[in-house]
N, C-alpha and C positions, 0 to 999 in steps of 0.2 A: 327689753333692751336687745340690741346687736352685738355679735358676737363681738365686735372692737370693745363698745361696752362693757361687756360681763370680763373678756379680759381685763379690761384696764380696772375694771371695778378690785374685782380679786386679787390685782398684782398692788393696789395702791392700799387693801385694808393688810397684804400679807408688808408691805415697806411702814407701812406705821406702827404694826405692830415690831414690826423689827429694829425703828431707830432707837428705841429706849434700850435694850442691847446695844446696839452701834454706839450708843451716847452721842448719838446726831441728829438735831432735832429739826437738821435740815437734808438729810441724806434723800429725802424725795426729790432734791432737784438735781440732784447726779443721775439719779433714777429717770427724771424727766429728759436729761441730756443725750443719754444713752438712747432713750427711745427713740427722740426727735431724729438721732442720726439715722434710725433705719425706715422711721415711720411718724411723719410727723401729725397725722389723723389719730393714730397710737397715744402720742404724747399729750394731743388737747385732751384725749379722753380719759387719761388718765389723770391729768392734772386737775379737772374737773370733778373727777370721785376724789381726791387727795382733798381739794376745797371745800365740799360738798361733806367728807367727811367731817371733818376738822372744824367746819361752822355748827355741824350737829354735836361733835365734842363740844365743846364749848358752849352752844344755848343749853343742852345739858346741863354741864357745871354749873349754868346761870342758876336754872330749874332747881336745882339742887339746894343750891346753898339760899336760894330763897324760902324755898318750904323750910328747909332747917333754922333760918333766921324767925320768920311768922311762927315756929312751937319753939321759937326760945333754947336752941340747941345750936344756934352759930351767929356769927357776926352777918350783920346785914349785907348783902352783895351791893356791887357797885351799879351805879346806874350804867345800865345799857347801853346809852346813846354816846358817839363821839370815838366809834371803835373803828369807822372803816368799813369797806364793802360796799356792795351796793342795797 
């Protein structure tokens, strides 16, 4: 990656970890606001590690709770499809 990249990568895994403190589960796009004003190459790049994140949280969770579901240790996950994204 380019150093816009590894910026924005670093500043969007250090705001996700920080909304759960904030109790803002949308506080990345004030973060994405701020940026746009000064830099708005900054801002796609960041919003793309923010999304890019956040879909790996999530097929994660999917991952998860389906192995736990198949040894009989949680409820079956939801079907996948019909979530959105491309």
């Amino acid at each position: 990656m380019g150093v816009v990249e590894d910026l924005a990568d670093a500043l969007a895994k250090d705001v996700l970890e920080a909304q759960a403190e904030l109790d803002d589960d949308r506080f990345f796009e004030k973060v994405a606001r701020v940026l746009g004003d000064m830099s708005p190459t900054t801002q796609d790049a960041f919003m793309t590690a923010i999304r890019v994140r956040l879909a790996e949280k999530r097929g994660r969770e999917f991952l998860m709770r389906s192995l736990a579901a198949k040894r009989g240790q949680g409820e079956a996950p939801p079907t996948p499809y019909g979530g959105g994204g491309h």
